[in-house]
C-alpha positions, 0 to 999 in steps of 0.5 A: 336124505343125507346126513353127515356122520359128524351129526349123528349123536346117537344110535339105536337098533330097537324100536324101543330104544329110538322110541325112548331117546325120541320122548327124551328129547334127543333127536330127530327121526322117522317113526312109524304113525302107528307108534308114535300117534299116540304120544302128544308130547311128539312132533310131526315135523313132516310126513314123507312121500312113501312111495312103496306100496305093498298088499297087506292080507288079514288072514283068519280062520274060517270057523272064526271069520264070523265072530264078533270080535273077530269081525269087528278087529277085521273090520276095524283094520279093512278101514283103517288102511283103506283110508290110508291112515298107516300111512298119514294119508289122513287125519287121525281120529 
């Protein structure tokens, strides 16, 4: 999507900065699920295509693997992007 220069107001180059304009009120932008669920005050005005798809390894110790919580974060995330939610391919919750 293209946007005309003359419609950009505002510019941030940390997480934090759009992050904080996006609560204030001042725009529009994309922002990931993962930060921006959180905040009931946000909109989702729309969820676009995402038509990169990339592997994502959770990695650990063996002598750790097993223990619980470390098991219970590793199986946490196993669902968590096998459901596709990191993406908003379904509902939170």
């Amino acid at each position: 999507m293209d946007v005309p220069e003359s419609a950009i107001v505002m510019r941030q180059n940390t997480i934090g900065g759009l992050f904080g304009s996006l609560r204030s009120g001042l725009g529009v932008t994309v922002m990931s699920d993962f930060l921006a669920s959180s905040d009931t005050n946000l909109v989702r005005c729309f969820t676009p295509e995402v038509a990169v798809h990339s592997e994502i390894w959770l990695i650990t110790h063996e002598r750790l693997r097993k223990t619980p919580r470390v098991r219970a974060l590793m199986d946490f995330l196993a669902d968590y992007f096998a459901k596709g939610r990191h993406i908003g391919a379904a509902p939170p919750g």
